[in-house]
C-alpha positions as CSV (number, residue, x, y, z in Angstrom):
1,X,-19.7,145.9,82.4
2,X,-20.5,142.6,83.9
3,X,-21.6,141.1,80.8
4,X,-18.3,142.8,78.7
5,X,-15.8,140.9,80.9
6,X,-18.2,137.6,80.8
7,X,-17.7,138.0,76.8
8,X,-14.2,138.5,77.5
9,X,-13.9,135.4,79.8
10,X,-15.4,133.1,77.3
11,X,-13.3,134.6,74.3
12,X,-9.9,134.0,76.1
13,X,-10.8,130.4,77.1
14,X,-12.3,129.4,73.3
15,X,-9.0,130.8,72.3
16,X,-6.9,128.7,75.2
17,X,-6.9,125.7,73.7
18,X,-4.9,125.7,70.4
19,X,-2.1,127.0,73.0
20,X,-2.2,124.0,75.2
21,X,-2.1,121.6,72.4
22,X,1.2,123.7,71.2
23,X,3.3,123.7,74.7
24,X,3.6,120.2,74.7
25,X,4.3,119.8,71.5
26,X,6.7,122.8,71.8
27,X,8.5,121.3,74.8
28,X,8.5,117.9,73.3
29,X,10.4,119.5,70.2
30,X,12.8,120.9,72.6
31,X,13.7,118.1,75.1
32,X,14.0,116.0,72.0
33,X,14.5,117.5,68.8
34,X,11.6,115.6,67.4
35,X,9.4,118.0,65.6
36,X,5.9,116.1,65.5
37,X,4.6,117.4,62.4
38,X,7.2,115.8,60.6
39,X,6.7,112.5,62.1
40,X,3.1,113.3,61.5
41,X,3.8,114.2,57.8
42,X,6.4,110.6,57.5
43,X,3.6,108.6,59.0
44,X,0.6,109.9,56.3
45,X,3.1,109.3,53.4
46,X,4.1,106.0,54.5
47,X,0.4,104.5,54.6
48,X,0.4,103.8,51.1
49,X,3.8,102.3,50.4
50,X,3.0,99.8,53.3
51,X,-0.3,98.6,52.1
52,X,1.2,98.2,49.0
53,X,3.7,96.0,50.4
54,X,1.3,94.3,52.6
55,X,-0.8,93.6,49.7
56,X,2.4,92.1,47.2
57,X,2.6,89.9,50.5
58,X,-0.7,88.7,50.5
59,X,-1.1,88.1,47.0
60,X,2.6,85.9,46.6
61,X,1.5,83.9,49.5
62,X,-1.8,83.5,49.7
63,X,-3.0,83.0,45.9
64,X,-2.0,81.2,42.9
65,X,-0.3,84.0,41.2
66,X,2.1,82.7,39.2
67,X,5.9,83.5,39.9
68,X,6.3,84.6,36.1
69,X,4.1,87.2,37.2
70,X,4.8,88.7,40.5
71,X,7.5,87.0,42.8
72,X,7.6,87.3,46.2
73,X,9.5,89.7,48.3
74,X,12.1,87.6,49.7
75,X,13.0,86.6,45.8
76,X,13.4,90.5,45.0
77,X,15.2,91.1,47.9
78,X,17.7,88.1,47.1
79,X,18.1,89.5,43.4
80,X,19.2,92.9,44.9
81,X,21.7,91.1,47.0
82,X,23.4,88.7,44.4
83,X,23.5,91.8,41.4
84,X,25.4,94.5,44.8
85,X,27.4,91.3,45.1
86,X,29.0,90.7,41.9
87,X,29.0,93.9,41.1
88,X,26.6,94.2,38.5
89,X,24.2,96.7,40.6
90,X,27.0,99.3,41.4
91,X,28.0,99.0,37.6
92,X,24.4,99.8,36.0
93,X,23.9,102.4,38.2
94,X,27.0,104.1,37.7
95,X,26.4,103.8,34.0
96,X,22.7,105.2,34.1
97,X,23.0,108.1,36.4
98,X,26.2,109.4,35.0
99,X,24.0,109.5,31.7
100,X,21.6,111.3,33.6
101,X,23.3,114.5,34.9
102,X,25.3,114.9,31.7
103,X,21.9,115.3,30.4
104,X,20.1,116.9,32.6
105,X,23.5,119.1,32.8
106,X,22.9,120.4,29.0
107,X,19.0,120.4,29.3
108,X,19.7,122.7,32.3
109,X,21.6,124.9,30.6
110,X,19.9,124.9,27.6
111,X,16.4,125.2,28.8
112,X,17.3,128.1,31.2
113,X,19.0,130.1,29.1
114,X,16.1,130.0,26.1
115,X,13.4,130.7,28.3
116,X,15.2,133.4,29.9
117,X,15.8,134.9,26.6
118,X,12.4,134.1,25.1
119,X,10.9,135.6,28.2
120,X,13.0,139.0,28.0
121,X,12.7,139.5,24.5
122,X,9.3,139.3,22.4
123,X,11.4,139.5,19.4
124,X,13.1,136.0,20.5
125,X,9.8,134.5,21.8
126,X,8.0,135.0,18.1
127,X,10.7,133.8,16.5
128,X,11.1,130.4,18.6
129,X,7.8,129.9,20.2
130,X,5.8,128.3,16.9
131,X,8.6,125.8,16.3
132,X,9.4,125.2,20.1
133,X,6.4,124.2,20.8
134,X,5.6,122.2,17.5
135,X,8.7,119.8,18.5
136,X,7.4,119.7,22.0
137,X,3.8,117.9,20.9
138,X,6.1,114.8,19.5
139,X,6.3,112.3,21.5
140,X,10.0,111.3,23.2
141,X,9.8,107.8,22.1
142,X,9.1,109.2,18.2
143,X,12.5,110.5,18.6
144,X,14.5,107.9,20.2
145,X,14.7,105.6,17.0
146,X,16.4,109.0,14.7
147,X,18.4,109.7,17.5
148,X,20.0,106.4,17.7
149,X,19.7,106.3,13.5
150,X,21.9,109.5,14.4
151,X,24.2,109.0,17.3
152,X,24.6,105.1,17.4
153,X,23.8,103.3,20.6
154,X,26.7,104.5,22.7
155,X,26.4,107.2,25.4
156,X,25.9,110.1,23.2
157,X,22.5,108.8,22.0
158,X,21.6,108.3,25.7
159,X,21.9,111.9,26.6
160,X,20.8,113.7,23.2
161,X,17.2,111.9,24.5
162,X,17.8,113.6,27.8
163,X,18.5,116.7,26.7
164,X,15.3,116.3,24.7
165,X,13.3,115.3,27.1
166,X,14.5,117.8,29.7
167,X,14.8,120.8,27.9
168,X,11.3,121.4,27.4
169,X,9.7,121.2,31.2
170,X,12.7,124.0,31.9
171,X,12.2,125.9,29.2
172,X,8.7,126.3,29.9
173,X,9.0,127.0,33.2
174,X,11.6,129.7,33.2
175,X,9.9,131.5,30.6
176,X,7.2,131.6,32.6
177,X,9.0,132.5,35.5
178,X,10.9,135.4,34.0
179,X,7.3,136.7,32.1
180,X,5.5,136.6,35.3
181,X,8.0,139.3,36.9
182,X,6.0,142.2,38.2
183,X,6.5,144.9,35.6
184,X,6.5,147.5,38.1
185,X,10.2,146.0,39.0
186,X,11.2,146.2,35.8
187,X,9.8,150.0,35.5
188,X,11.7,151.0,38.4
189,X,15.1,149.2,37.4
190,X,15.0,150.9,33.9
191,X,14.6,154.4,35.9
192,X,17.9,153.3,37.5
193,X,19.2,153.1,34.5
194,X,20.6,149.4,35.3
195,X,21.9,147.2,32.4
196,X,20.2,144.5,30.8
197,X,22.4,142.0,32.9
198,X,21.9,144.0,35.9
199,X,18.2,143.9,35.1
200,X,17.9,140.3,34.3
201,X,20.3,139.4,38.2
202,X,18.7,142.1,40.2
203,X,14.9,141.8,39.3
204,X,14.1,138.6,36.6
205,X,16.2,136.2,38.3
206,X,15.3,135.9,41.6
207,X,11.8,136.8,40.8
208,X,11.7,133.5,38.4
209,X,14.2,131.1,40.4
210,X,11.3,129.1,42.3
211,X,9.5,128.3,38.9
212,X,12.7,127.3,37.3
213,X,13.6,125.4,40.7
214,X,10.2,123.8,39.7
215,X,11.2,123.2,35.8
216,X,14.2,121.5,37.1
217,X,12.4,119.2,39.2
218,X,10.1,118.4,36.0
219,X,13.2,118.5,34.4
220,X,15.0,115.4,36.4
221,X,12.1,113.4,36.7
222,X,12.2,113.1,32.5
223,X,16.1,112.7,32.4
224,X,15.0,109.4,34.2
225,X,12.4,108.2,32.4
226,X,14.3,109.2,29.1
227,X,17.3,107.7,30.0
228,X,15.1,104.1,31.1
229,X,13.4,104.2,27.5
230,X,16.7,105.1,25.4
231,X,18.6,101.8,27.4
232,X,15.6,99.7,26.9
233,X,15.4,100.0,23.3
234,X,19.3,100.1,22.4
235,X,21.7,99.6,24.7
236,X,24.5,97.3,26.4
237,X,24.3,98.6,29.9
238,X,22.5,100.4,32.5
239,X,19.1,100.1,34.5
240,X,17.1,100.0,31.4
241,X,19.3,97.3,29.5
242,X,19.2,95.2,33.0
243,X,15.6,95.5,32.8
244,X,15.3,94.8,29.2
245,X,17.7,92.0,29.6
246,X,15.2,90.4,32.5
247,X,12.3,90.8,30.2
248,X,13.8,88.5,28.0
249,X,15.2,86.1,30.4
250,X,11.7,86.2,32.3
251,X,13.5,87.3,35.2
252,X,10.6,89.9,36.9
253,X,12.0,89.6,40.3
254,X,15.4,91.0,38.3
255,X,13.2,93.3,36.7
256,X,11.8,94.9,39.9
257,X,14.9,95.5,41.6
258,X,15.6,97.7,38.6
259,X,12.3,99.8,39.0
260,X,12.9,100.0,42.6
261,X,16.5,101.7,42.1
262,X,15.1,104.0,39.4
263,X,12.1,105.2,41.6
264,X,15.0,105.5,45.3
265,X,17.7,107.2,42.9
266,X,15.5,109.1,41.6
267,X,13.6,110.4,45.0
268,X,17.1,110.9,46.3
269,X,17.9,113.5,43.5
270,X,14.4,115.3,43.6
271,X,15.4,115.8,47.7
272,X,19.0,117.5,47.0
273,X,17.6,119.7,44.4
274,X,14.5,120.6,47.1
275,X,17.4,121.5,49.4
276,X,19.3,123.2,47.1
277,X,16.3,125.3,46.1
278,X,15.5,126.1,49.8
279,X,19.1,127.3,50.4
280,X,19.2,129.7,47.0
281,X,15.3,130.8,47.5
282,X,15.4,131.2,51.0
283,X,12.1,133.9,51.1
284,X,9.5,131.5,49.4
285,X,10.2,129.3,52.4
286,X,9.2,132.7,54.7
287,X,6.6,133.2,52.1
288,X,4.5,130.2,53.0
289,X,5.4,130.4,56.7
């Protein structure tokens, strides 16, 4: 008996300390609001932009790295503040983004509704995968110089390589969403005798919304890259043309300040659609927890 409660003893106190390292941590959360693993998690993924910044230091100051090449900080930072100044930041980014979500809008739409339709029906799926997927193995920028050809180099041209570029990562990922819903679902929905659209918003659509959540993400990372490439090669405004436009003018301290906006904006996006996808998907969040 002795020896039982010994084992005891010793179990409870290996098992004591995970819950002292929580209660302060616990009641630091509460007095606060601060929840530590989040200023743990903000700490790690700020190692690497600081050395990275510590490093651009070192190597404009401290080396003979021509300007041409690589200016220094304070120049990019006096760049950003004479283009928000006369205006010309405000009006490229207004110009790019809005080129952006009209894309990405259509892409959206397009590249949900065909991979829900390809996923539901096999009939559909033969008919488009072959040629889907042949157009999907060319390159974007193969395409940008028809589309223009096409479109001109107005706006229109802008987002037709958006949609393109878009479409695919969401297509792809909602098919795959909607083909990975349990059959068994879909068995007992049929013996309910529920419609095809009852079907497809009771059982396929909240099965797949986290993968096309994840399409969509795909999806607006490409709207940005598309919309950078389709400005740089034709174009009279926007990031890309500013950039372009530096190139030319051997402006790099002009040109960074573009790549910086392109890489915030587009972080800033990636978060609202993360939030929006925790709000509409609240039980893969209680999944993982």
């Amino acid at each position: 008996m002795g020896e039982i409660l010994e084992k005891d003893k010793a179990c409870s106190c290996r098992s004591l300390p995970p819950l002292y390292k929580a209660v302060p941590q616990m009641a630091l959360r509460q007095a606060t609001g601060i929840n530590m693993q989040k200023v743990k998690q903000l700490a790690l993924s700020s190692i690497i932009p600081i050395l990275i910044i510590i490093a651009w230091y070192y190597v404009t100051n401290y080396t003979d790295t021509p300007k041409a090449i690589l200016p220094k900080i304070s120049a990019v930072g006096a760049a950003f503040v004479k283009q928000a100044k006369n205006g010309q930041l405000a009006a490229d980014v207004s110009v790019s983004v809005k080129r952006v979500l009209e894309g990405f809008f259509f892409a959206a739409l397009l590249g949900v509704a065909m991979g829900t339709l390809m996923g539901m029906s096999v009939t559909i799926r033969s008919i488009f995968m072959l040629t889907l997927n042949t157009i999907r193995q060319i390159p974007m920028m193969a395409w940008i110089p028809m589309i223009i050809l096409w479109c001109g180099i107005e706006d229109l041209s802008k987002i037709v390589v958006i949609v393109l570029g878009a479409f695919f990562p969401i297509m792809v990922n909602t098919l795959s969403g909607i083909t990975s819903t349990p059959q068994g679902y879909i068995e007992v929905a049929k013996l309910y005798r529920l419609s095809s659209w009852q079907i497809f918003t009771k059982v396929y659509l909240p099965s797949a919304l986290p993968q096309i959540f994840v399409g969509l993400k795909l999806g607006l990372g490409i709207s940005w890259m598309a919309v950078v490439a389709a400005e740089l090669i034709a174009s009279s405004k926007g990031i890309g043309y500013r950039i372009s436009d530096a190139r030319n003018l051997m402006k790099p301290d002009i040109m960074i300040v573009g790549m910086l906006l392109i890489g915030i904006i587009g972080i800033l996006m990636d978060r609202i659609l993360s939030f929006i996808a925790k709000k509409v998907t609240p039980w893969v969040e209680k999944g993982r927890a």
